[in-house]
N, C-alpha and C positions, 0 to 999 in steps of 0.2 A: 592182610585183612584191613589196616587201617588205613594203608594209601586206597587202595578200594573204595573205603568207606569217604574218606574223603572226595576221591573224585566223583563220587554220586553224588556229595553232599554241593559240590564246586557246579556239576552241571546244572544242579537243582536250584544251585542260587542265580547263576544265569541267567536259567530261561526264568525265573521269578523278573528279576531285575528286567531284562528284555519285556517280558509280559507289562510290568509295570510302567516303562518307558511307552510302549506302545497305548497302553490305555493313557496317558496323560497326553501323547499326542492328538491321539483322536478326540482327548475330550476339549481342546485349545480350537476355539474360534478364531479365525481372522478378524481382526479389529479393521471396520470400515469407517473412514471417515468419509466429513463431505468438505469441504473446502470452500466458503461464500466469495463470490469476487466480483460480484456487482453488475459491473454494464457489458454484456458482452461484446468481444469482439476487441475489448480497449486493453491498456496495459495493464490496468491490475487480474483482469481474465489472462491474458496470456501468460503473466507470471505465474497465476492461482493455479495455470492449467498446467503448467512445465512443473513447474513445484507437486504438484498432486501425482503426475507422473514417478518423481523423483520418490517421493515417498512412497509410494505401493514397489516400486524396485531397491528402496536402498533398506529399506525401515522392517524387519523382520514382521511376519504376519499383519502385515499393515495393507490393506486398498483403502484406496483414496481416490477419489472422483473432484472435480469443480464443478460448481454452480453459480451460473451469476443471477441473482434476483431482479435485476430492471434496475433498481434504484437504492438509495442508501438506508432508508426507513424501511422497506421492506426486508431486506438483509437485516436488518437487527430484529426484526422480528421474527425472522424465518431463525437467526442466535437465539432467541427467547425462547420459543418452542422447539430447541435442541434439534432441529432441523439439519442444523450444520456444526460441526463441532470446533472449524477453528472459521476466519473471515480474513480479508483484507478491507480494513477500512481505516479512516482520517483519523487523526489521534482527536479532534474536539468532538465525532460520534461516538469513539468509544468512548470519550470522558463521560459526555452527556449521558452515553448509554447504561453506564455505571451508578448514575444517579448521585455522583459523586458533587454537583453543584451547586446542590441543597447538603451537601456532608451525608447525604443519609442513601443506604442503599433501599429505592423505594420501586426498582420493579425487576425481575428476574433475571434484566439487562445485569447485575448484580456479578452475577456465572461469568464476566469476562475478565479474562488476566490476558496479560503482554507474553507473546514469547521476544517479539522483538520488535525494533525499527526494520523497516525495509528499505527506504529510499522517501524524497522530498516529493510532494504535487508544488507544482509552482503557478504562481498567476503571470502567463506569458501577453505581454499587449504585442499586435504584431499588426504593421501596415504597410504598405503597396512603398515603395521608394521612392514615388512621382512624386507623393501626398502634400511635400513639406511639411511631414509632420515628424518631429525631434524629440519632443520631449513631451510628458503626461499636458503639461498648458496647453499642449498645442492642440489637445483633443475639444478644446472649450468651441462650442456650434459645429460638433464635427456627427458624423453618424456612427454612431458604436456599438457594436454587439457584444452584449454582456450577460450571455445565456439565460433560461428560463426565471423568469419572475419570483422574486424571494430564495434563488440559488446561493447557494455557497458564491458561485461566481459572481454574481449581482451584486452581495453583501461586498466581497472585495474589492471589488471593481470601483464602489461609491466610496469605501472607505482610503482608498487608492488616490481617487480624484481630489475627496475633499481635504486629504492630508496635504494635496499639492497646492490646495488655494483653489482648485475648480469644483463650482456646486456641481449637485449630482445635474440640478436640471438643467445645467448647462449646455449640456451635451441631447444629442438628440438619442437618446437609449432606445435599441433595439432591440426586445426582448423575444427570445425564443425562436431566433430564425434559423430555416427549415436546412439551408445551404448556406453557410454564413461566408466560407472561403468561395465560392461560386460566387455570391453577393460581391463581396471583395475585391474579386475580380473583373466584376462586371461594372465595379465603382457606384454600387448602390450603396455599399458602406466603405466608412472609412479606416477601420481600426475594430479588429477582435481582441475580447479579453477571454484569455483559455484558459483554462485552472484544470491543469492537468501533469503528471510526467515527463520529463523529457526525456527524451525527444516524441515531440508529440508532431503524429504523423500528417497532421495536417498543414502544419508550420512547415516540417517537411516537404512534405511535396509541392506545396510554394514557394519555398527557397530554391527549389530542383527546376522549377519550370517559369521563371517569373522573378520581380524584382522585392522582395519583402525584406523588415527590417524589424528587431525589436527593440521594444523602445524599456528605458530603462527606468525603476525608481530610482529619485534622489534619496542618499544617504541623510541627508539631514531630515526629511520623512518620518523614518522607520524608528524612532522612538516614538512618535505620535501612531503609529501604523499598531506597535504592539502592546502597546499601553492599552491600545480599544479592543484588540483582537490578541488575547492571553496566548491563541495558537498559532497566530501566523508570525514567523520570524523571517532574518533577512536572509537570503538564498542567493546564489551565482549559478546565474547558466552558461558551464563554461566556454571558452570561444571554441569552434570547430563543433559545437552541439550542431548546428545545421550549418550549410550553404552558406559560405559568403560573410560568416558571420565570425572576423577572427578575434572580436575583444571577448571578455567576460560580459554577463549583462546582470547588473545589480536586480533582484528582483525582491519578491515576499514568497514566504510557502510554507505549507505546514507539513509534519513528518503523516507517512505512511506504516501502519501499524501490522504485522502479523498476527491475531489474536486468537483467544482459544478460549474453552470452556472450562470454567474451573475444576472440572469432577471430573476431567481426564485424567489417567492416571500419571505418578510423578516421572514413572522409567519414561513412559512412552514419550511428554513432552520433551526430557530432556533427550532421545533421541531426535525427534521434530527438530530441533532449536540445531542439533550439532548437524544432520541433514540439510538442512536451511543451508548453514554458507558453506557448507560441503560443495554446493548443488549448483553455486554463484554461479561457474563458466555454463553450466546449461540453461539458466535462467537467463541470462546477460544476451543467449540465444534467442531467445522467443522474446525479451525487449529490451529496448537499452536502456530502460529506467532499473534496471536488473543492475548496472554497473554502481549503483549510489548503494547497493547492500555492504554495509562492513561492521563486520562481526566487535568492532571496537565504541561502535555507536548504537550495539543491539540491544543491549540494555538499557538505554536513555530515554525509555518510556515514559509517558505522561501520567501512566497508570500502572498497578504492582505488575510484578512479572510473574506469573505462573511457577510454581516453585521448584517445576522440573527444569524450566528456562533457567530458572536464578540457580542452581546446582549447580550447571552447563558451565555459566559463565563465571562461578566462582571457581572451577576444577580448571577453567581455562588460566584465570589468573596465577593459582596455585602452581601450574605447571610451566609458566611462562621464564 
């Protein structure tokens, strides 16, 4: 009678438990994020977009889509209205974005923490090999395109020149041209300043079909260089990055940030952050600015780490 009574009582608890498992299933949402990546088509989209992949496959009940907004300012604001939940952006927008420059958190930019570094943007100068042109001096009366007017690009490109002894107006600046490597080639200008990833596909493909060369900062510069610019430090792109090109080239550049929302929950970041360089050889696929990802440098953010990120890397330490 009592084995009996027990295996009613054993089936009973079963299907209770099973019943119970089942409703808590169904009652679990899939968590969708959005993933901000800025300019379409360029490297931080292609990483945003491999990445967003990786996580809807690797990250239990997780979809994740990319979106790139056009531009930088709008990407933080599309962050701002929780549009997107984590972004790829420059470590001095999300500083700024923080409000951290005044000390004080003064707009909802406030919500961003670091899961990580990703890799350098760097400011690449690159000219035609006929040019004679060697070194930043050599740019003084030359034609130079230095992306759109009051650009991050701009900013560097002047602060660049004038570390080397050449005024900005030196040079004849070309702002915002439509075809710049076309231009280049066409010897309407003489020298592009690119402030981007490498390998950046346009440097590329002119070291693949034509004679191009980049031109390097001086080291003795780059104290003057970061002294004015708290974010840009000094950078090597290394020889074999493109074509032709077998030294190191001393350069500036500022880190690239992985970042997230702060009212994401703790579990979920800290799986994001261990997904992140899980994910390196597919990322490294869809671009080679994917290779600068290392999980030893992910923490050396400008700004705090999300506290799921800062676990991650504290258990990584612990187990090392």
């Amino acid at each position: 009678m009592l084995r009996v009574w027990l295996g009613g009582f054993s089936v009973l608890l079963l299907s209770v438990l099973a019943t119970s498992c089942a409703d808590t299933s169904a009652r679990v949402e899939p968590t969708k994020l959005v993933v901000g990546t800025v300019w379409p088509g360029a490297a931080w989209d292609r990483v945003g977009q491999a990445l967003a992949r990786a996580y809807s496959e690797r990250v239990p009940n997780v979809t994740a889509t990319a979106q790139p907004s056009g531009n930088l300012d709008l990407q933080v604001a599309a962050f701002e209205r929780g549009d997107v939940n984590l972004a790829i952006l420059d470590v001095e927008t999300a500083y700024l974005a923080r409000g951290q420059e005044s000390g004080q958190r003064t707009t909802p930019g406030g919500a961003l923490r670091a899961v990580a570094v990703l890799f350098s943007t760097a400011v690449q100068i690159v000219v035609r090999s006929d040019t004679g042109i060697f070194a930043i001096k050599d740019l003084r009366g030359r034609r130079v395109s230095v992306g759109a007017k009051d650009s991050p690009t701009a900013r560097a490109a002047q602060l660049i020149l004038e570390s080397h002894g050449v005024p900005f107006d030196s040079v004849q600046a070309v702002f915002g041209a439509e075809d710049p490597a076309g231009a280049l080639r066409a010897r309407t200008l003489d020298a592009l300043v690119l402030y981007s990833p490498f390998q950046n596909p346009l440097i590329a493909q002119m070291a693949g079909a034509e004679g191009v060369r980049l031109i390097p900062v001086r080291r003795d510069t780059l104290g003057t260089i970061e002294e004015q610019h708290h974010f840009l430090k000094s950078t090597t792109i290394p020889g074999g990055t493109y074509k032709d090109q077998d030294d190191d080239v001393l350069t500036v550049g500022m880190d690239v940030l992985l970042v997230c929302r702060e009212d994401l929950p703790e579990p979920l970041v800290y799986d994001l952050a261990r997904t992140l360089f899980e994910s390196v050889p597919v990322l490294r696929e869809a671009h080679a600015s994917a290779a600068g990802i290392d999980v030893e440098r992910g923490p050396t953010a400008a700004i705090p780490l999300h506290p799921g990120a800062a676990r991650y890397y504290r258990e990584r330490e612990i187990l090392r």
